[in-house]
C-alpha beads as a LAMMPS data file, in Angstrom:
LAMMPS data file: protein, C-alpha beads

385 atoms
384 bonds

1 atom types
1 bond types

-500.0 500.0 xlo xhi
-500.0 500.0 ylo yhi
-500.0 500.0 zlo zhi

Masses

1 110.0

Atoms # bond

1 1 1 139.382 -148.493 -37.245
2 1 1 136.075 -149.397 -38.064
3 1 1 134.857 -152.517 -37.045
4 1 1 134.732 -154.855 -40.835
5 1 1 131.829 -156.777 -41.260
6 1 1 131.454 -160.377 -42.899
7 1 1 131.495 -160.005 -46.340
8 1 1 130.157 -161.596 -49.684
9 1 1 133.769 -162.877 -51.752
10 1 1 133.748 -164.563 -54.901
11 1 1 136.991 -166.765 -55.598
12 1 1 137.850 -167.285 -58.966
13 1 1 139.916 -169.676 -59.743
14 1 1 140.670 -172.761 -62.064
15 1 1 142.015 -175.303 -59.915
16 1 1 139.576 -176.808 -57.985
17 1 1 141.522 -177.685 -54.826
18 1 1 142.529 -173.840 -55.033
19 1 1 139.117 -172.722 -54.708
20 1 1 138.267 -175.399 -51.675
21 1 1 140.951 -174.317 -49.609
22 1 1 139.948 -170.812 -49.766
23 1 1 136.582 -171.258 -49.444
24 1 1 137.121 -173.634 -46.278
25 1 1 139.458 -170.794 -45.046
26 1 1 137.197 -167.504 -45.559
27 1 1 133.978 -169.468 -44.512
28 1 1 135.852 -169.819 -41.116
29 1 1 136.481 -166.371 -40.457
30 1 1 132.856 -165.778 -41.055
31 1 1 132.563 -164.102 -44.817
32 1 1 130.079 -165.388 -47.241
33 1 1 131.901 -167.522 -50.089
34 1 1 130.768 -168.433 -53.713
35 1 1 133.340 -169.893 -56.069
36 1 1 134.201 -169.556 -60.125
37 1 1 136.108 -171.555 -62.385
38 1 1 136.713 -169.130 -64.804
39 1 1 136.538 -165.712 -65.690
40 1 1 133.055 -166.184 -67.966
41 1 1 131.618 -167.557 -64.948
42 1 1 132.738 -165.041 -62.797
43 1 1 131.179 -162.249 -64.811
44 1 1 127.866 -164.134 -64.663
45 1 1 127.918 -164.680 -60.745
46 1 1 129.050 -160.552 -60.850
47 1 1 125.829 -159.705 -63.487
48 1 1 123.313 -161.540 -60.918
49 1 1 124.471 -160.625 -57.307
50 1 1 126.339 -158.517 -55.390
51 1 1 129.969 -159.342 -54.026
52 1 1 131.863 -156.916 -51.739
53 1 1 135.243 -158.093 -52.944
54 1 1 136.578 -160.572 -55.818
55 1 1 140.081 -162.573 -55.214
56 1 1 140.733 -163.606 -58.710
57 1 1 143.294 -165.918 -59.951
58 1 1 144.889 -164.484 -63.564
59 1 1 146.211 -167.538 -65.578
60 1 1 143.007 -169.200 -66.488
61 1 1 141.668 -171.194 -69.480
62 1 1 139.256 -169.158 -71.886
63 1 1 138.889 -165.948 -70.122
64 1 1 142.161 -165.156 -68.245
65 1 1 142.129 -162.670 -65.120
66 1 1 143.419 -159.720 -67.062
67 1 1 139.947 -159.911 -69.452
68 1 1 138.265 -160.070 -66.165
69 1 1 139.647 -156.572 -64.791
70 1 1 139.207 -155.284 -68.100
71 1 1 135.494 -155.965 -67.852
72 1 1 134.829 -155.041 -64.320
73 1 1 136.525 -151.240 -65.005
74 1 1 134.187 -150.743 -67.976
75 1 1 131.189 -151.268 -66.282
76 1 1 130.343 -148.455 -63.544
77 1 1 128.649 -150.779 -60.947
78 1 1 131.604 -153.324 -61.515
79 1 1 134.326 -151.093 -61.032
80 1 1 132.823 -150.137 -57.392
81 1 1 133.854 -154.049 -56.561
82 1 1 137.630 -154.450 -54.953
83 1 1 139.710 -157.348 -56.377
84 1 1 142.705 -158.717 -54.955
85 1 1 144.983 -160.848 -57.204
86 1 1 145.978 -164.230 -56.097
87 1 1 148.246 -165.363 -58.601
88 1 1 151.151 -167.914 -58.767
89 1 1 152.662 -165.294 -61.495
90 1 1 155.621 -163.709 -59.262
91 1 1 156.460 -161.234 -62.287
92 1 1 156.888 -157.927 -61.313
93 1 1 155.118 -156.653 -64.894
94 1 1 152.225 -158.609 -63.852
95 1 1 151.541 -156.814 -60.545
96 1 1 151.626 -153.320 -61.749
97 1 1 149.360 -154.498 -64.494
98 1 1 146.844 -155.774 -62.366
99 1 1 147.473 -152.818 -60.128
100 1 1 147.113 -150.373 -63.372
101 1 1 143.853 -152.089 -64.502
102 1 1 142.488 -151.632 -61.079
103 1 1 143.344 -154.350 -58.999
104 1 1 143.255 -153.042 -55.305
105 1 1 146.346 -155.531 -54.268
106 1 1 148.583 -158.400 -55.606
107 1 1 149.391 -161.814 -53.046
108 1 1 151.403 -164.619 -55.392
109 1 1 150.621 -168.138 -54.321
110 1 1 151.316 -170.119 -51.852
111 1 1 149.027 -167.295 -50.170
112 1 1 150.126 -166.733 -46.103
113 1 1 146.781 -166.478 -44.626
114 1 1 147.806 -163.920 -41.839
115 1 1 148.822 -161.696 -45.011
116 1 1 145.572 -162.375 -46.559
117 1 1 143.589 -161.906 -43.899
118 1 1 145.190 -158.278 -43.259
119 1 1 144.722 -157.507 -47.490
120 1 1 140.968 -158.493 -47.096
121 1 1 140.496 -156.603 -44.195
122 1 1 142.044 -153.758 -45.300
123 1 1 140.352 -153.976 -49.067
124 1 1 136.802 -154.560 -47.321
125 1 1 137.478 -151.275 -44.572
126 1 1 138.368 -149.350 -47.399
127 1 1 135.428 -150.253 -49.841
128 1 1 133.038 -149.638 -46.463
129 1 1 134.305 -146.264 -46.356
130 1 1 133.685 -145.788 -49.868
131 1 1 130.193 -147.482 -49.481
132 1 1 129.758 -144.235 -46.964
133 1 1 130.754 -141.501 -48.563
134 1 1 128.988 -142.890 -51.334
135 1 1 125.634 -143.069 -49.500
136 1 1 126.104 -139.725 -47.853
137 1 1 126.953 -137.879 -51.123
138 1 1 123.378 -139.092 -52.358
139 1 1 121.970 -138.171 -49.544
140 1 1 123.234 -134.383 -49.976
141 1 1 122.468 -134.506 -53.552
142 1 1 118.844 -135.665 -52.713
143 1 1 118.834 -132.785 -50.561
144 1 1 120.425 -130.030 -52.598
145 1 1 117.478 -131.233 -55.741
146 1 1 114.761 -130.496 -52.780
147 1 1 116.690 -127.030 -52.517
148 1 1 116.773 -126.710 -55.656
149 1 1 113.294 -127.166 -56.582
150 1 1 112.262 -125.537 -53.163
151 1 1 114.259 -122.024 -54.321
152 1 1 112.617 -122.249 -57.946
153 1 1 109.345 -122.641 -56.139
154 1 1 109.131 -119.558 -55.079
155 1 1 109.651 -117.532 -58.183
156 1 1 106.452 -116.598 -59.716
157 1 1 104.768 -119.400 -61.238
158 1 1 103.313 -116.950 -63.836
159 1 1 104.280 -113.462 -65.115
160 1 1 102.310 -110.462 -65.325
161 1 1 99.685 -109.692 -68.114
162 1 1 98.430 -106.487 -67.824
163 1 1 96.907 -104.832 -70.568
164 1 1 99.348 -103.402 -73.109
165 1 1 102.765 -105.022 -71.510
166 1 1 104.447 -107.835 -72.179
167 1 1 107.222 -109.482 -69.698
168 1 1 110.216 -112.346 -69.743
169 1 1 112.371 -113.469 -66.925
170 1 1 115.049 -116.111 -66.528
171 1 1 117.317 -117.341 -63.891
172 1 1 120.229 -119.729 -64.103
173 1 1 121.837 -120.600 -60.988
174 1 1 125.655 -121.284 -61.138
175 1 1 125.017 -124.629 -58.658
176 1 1 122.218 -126.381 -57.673
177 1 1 120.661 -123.401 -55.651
178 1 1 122.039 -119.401 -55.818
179 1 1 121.756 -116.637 -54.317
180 1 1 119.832 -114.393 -57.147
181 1 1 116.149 -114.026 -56.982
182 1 1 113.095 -112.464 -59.095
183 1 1 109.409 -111.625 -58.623
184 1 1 106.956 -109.925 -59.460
185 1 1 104.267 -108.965 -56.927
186 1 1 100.476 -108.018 -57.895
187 1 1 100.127 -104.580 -55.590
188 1 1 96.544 -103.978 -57.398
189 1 1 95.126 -101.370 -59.500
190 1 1 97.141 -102.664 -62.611
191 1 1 100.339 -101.914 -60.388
192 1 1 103.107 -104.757 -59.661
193 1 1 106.209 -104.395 -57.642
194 1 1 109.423 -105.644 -59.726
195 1 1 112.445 -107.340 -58.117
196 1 1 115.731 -108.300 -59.063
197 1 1 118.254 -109.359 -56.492
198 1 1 121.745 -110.995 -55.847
199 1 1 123.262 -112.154 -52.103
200 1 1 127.054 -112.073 -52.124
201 1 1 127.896 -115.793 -52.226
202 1 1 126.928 -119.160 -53.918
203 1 1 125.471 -122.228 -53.207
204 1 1 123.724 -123.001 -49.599
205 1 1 124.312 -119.967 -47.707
206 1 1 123.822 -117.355 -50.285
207 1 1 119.871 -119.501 -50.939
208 1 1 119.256 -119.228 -47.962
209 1 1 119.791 -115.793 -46.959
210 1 1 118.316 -115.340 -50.433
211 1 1 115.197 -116.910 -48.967
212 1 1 114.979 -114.151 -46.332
213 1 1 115.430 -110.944 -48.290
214 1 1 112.756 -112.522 -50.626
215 1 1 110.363 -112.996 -47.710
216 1 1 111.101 -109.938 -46.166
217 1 1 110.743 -108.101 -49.138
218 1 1 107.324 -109.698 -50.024
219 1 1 106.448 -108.882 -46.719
220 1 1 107.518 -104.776 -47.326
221 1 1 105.693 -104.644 -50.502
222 1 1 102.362 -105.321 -49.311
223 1 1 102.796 -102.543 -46.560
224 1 1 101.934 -99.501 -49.213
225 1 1 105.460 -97.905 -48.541
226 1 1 107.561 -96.771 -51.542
227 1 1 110.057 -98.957 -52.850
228 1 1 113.278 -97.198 -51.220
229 1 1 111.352 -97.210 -47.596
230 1 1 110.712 -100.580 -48.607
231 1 1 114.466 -101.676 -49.136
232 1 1 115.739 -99.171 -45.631
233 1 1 112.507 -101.521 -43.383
234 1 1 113.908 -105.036 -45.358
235 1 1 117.853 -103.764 -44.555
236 1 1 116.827 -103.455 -40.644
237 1 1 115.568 -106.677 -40.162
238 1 1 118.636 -108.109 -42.267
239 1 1 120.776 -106.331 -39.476
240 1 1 119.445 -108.264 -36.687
241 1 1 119.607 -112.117 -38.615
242 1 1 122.513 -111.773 -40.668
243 1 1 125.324 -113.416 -38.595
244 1 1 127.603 -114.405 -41.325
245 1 1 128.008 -111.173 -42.816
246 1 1 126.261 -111.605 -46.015
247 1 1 124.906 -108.663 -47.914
248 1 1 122.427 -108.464 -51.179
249 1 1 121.725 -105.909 -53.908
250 1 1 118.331 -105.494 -54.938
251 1 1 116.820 -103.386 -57.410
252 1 1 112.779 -103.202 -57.243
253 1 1 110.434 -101.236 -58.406
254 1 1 106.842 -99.809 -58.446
255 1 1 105.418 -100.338 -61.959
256 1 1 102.413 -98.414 -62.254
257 1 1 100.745 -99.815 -65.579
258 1 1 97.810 -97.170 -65.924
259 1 1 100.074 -93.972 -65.640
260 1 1 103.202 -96.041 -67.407
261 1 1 105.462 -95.150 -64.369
262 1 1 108.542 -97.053 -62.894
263 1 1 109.296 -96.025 -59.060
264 1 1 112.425 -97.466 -58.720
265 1 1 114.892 -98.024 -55.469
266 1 1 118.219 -99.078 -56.199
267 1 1 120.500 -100.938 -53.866
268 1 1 124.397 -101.411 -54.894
269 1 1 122.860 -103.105 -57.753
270 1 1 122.965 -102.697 -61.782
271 1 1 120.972 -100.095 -63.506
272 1 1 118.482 -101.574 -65.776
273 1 1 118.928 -101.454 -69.374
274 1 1 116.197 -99.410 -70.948
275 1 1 116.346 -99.176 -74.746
276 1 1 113.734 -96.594 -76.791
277 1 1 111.254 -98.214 -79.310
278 1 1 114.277 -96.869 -81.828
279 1 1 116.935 -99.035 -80.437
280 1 1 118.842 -96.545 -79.034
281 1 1 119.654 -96.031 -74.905
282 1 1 117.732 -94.389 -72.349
283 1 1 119.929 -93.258 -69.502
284 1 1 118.830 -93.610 -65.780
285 1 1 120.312 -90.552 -63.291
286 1 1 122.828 -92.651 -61.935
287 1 1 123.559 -92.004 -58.033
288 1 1 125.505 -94.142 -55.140
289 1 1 123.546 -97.045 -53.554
290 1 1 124.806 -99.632 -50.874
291 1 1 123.986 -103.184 -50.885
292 1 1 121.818 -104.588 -47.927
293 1 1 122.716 -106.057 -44.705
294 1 1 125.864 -104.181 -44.301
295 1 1 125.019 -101.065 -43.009
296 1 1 122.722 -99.528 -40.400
297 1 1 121.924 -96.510 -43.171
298 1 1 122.430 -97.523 -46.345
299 1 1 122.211 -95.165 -49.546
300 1 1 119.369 -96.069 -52.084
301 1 1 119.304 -94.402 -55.226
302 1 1 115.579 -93.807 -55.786
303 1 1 113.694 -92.048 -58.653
304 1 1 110.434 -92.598 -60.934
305 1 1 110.575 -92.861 -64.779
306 1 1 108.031 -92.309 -67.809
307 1 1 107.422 -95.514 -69.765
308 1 1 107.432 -94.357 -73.544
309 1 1 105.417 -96.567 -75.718
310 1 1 107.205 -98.819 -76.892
311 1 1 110.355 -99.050 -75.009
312 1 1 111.975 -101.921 -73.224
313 1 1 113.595 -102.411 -69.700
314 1 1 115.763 -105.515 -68.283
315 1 1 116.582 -105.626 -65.192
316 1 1 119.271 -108.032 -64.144
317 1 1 121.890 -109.152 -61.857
318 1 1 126.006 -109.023 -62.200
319 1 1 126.341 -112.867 -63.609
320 1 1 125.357 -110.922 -66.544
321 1 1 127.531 -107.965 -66.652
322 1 1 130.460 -109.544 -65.126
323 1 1 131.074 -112.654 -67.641
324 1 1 134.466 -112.444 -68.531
325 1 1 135.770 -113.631 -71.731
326 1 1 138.766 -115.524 -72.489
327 1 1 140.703 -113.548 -72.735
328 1 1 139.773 -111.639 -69.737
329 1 1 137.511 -109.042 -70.462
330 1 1 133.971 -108.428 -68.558
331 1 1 130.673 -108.239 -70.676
332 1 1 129.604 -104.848 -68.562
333 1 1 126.738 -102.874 -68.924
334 1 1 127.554 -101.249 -72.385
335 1 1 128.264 -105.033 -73.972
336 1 1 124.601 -105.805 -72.509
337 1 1 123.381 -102.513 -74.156
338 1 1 124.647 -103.401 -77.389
339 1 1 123.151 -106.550 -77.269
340 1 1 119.979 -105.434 -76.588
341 1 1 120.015 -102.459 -78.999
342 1 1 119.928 -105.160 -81.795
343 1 1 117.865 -107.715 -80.056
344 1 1 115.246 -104.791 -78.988
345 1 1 112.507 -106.275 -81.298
346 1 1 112.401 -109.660 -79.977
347 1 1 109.413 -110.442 -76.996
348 1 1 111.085 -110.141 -73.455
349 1 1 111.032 -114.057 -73.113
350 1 1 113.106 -113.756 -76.550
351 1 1 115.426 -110.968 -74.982
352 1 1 116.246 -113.197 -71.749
353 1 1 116.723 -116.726 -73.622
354 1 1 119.052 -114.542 -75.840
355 1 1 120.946 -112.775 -73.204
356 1 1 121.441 -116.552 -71.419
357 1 1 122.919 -117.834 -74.619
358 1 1 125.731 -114.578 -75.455
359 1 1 127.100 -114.727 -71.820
360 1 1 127.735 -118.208 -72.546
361 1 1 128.876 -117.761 -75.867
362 1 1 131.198 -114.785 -74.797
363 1 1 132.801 -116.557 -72.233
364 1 1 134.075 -119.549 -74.502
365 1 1 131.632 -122.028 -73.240
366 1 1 133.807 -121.647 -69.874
367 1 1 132.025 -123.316 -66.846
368 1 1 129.448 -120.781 -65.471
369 1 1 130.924 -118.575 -62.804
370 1 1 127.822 -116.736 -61.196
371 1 1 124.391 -116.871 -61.125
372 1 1 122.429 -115.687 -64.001
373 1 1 118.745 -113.536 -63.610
374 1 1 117.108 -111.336 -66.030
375 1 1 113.480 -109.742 -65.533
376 1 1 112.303 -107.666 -68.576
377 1 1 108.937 -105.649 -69.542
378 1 1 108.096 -104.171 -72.654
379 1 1 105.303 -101.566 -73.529
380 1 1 103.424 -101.980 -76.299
381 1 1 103.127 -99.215 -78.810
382 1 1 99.366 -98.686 -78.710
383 1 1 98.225 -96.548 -75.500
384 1 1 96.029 -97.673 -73.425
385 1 1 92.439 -96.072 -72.857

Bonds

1 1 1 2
2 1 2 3
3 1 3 4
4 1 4 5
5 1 5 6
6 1 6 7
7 1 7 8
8 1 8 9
9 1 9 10
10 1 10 11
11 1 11 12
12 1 12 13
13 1 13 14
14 1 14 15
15 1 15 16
16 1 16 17
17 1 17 18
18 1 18 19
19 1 19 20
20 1 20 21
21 1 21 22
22 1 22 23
23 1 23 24
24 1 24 25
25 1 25 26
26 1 26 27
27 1 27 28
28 1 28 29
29 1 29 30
30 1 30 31
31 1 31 32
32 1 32 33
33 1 33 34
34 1 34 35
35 1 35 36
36 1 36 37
37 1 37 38
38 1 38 39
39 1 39 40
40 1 40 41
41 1 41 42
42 1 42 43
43 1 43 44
44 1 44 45
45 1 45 46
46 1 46 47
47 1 47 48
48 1 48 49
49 1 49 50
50 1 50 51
51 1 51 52
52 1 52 53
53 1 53 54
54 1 54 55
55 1 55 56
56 1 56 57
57 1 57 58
58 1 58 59
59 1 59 60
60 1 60 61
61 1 61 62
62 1 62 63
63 1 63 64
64 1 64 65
65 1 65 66
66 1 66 67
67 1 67 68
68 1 68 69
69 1 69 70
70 1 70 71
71 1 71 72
72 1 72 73
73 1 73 74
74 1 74 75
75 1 75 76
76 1 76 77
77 1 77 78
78 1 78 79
79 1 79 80
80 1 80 81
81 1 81 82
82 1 82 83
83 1 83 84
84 1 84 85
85 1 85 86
86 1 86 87
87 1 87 88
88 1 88 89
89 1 89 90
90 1 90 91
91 1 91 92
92 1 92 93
93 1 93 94
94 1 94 95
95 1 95 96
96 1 96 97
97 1 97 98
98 1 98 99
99 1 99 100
100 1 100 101
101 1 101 102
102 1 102 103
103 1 103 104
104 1 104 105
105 1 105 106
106 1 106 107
107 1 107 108
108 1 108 109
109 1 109 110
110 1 110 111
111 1 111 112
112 1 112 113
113 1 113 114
114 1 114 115
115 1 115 116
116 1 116 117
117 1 117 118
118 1 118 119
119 1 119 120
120 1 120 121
121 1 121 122
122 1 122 123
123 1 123 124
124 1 124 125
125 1 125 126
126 1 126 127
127 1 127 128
128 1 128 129
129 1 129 130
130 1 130 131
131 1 131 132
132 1 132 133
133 1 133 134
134 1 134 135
135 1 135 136
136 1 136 137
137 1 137 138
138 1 138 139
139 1 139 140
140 1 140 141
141 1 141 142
142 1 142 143
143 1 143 144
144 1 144 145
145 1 145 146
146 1 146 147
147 1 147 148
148 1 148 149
149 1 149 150
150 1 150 151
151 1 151 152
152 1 152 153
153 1 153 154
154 1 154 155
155 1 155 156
156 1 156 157
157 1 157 158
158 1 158 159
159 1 159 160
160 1 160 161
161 1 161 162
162 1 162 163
163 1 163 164
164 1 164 165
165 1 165 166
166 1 166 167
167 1 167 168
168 1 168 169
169 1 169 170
170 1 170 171
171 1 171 172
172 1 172 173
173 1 173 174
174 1 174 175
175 1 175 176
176 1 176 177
177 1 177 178
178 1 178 179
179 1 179 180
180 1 180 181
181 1 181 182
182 1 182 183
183 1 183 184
184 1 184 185
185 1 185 186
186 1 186 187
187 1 187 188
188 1 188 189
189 1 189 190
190 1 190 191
191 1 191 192
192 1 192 193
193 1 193 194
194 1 194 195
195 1 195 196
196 1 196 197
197 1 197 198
198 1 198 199
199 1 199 200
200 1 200 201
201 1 201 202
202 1 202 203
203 1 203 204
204 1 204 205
205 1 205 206
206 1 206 207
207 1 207 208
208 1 208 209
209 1 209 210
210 1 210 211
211 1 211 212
212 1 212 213
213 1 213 214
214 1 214 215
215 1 215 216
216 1 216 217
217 1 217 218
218 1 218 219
219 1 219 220
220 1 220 221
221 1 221 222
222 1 222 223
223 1 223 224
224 1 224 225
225 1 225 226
226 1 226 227
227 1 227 228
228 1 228 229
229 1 229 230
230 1 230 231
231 1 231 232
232 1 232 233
233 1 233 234
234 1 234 235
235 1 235 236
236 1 236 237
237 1 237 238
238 1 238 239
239 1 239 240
240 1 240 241
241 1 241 242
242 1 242 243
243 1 243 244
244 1 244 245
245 1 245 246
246 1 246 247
247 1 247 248
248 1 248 249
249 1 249 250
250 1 250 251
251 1 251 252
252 1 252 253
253 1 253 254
254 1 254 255
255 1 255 256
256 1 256 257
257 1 257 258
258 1 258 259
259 1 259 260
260 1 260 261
261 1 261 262
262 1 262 263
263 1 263 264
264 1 264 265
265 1 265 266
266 1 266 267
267 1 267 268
268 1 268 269
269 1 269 270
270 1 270 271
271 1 271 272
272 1 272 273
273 1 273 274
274 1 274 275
275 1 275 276
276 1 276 277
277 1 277 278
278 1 278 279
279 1 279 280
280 1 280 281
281 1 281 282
282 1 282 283
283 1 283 284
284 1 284 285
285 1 285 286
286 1 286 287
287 1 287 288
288 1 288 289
289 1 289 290
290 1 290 291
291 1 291 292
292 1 292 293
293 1 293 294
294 1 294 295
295 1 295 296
296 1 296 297
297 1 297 298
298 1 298 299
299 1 299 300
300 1 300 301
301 1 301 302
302 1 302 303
303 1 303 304
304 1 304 305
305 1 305 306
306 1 306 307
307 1 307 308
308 1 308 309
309 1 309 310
310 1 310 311
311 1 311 312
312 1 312 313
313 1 313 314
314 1 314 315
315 1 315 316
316 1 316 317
317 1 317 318
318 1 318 319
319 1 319 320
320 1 320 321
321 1 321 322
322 1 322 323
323 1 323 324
324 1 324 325
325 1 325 326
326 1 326 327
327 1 327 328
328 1 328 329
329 1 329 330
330 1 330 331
331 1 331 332
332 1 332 333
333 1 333 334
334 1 334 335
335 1 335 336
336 1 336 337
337 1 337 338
338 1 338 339
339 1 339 340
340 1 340 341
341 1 341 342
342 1 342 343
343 1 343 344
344 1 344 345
345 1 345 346
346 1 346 347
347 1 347 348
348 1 348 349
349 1 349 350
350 1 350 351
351 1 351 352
352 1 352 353
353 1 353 354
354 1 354 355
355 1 355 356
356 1 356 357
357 1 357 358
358 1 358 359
359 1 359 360
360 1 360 361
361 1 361 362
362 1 362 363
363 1 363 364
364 1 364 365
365 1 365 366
366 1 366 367
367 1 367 368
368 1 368 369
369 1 369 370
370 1 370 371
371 1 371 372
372 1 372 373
373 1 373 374
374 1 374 375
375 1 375 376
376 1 376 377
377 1 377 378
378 1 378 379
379 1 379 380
380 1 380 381
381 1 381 382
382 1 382 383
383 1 383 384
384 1 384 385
């Protein structure tokens, strides 16, 4: 058990003798003791400093004990503060009252002080381990908002703008950090590498392993390889660190903005949706792919596309494709293509925002399951020189 240290009380109490004898009697086991008379007085001693327990007498003039829980559970620092009852009420409706209201014990008067003693000890050990948990759950929330804004710090602070495309991303983790990731990196010449990825878990492990593949991929990228050597070197190097057996898709891809050409590698992850300046689908050559960090080998599904004028490409990760309804049902990529055959028109930014809100309004408003990320380009209709 850990070792209780002297506390601040408050007794509240109307008699006065009452209040004396406690105070004589807590004073000489070392707490700190200030007294009340009633329960308006208490609440003002409460509202200016801070008390690790109350022991609060119920029948009182004006403001009886009962008002006095009542307060201290509607106000969220008050409610933090333990109060034991010490009450000459012996009524059994009384005690589960007080213990209902939030009372952490019940002692009827005359009060044995080995009892008391072993209430207030117990009370105060168990309000210390609160006081702990409390502190150390900040402390991880302070840290998971550094992760947080550390992750988001390195997505590109600013999107392409070459000459005759237009682009929109968005990402949405499902916790304070994820495990998808975007960029886009400038490879010169009016060329920029595109990347979409997604590790296997949530939360703390999946960011940081997400952190790696995004750093070794940056890395790859500014070696001049093509994108599927690029994805086979960053799989390698995943082999050697990954010791938790995590694994990532990635899709990436070389967009050339001179020639309007997309090299694309593919690696278990989504096809992008690529709609015609018509609204109506433009298929990819589908072929098998394996994720990363799995396999000494894996399969990439490589190939280079035209860019007709016009025409617009998201790329994106599962939280997208696999919302489920409901009822049950997943989103997939054919819901997605719907979507986007009607929302076509709208600026990529438009497209992504838009995608964000129909997964949440097609899964019911449901808490969000998995991370969402959507990159998207669009070529204008006018050619460039």
């Amino acid at each position: 058990m850990p070792e209780i240290p002297k506390s601040r009380l408050l007794v509240v109490d109307d008699d006065r003798v009452n209040r004396l004898v406690m105070q004589r009697y807590l004073e000489t086991e070392g707490h700190q003791v200030s007294l009340a008379a009633d329960g308006e007085e208490a609440l003002g001693l409460l509202a200016r400093k801070t008390f690790d327990m109350v022991l609060l007498d119920i029948e009182m003039p004006g403001m009886n004990g009962f008002q006095v829980l009542e307060k201290m559970t509607a106000d969220p620092l008050l409610r933090e503060v333990p109060v034991v009852v010490v009450s000459g009420v012996e009524g059994l409706d009384s005690v589960v009252r007080c213990i209902q209201m939030g009372a952490e014990d019940y002692l009827t008067k005359p009060v044995n002080r080995v009892l008391l003693k072993a209430r207030i000890d117990a009370s105060l050990e168990k309000k210390l381990l609160r006081d702990r948990q409390s502190t150390l759950l900040k402390r991880l929330q302070r840290e998971m908002e550094i992760a947080q804004h550390t992750q988001m710090s390195i997505l590109p602070e600013r999107l392409p703008e070459p000459a005759g495309y237009t682009f929109g991303a968005l990402m949405k983790p499902a916790r304070s950090v994820g495990g998808d990731f975007y960029d886009a990196i400038p490879m010169g010449e009016e060329r920029w590498g595109l990347v979409v990825g997604d590790v296997s878990d949530k939360g703390l492990p999946a960011a940081l392993f997400m952190t790696l593949t995004y750093s070794l991929i940056r890395v790859e990228a500014t070696q001049n390889k093509g994108p599927g050597q690029a994805l086979r070197d960053v799989n390698k190097y995943l082999l050697e660190m990954n010791n938790e057996n995590m694994f990532v898709t990635v899709l990436c891809g070389l967009l050339n903005c001179r020639e309007h050409s997309f090299h694309y590698a593919r690696a278990g992850h989504p096809l992008p949706i690529w709609i015609s300046p018509e609204g109506l689908p433009l298929a990819f050559e589908k072929r098998p792919s394996q994720a990363l960090g799995l396999f000494e080998d894996p399969q990439i599904d490589e190939g280079i596309i035209q860019i007709p004028a016009g025409s617009l490409m998201v790329m994106y990760s599962d939280g997208l494709s696999e919302a489920v309804n409901p009822e049950g049902k997943q989103l997939g990529h054919s819901g997605l293509e719907a979507r986007l055959r009607s929302t076509h028109q709208l600026s990529p930014g438009a497209v992504c925002l838009d995608f964000w809100q129909y997964v949440q309004t097609y899964c019911g408003g449901s808490e969000q399951q998995d991370d969402f990320t959507v990159l998207a380009f669009h070529r204008e209709n006018q050619s460039l020189a």
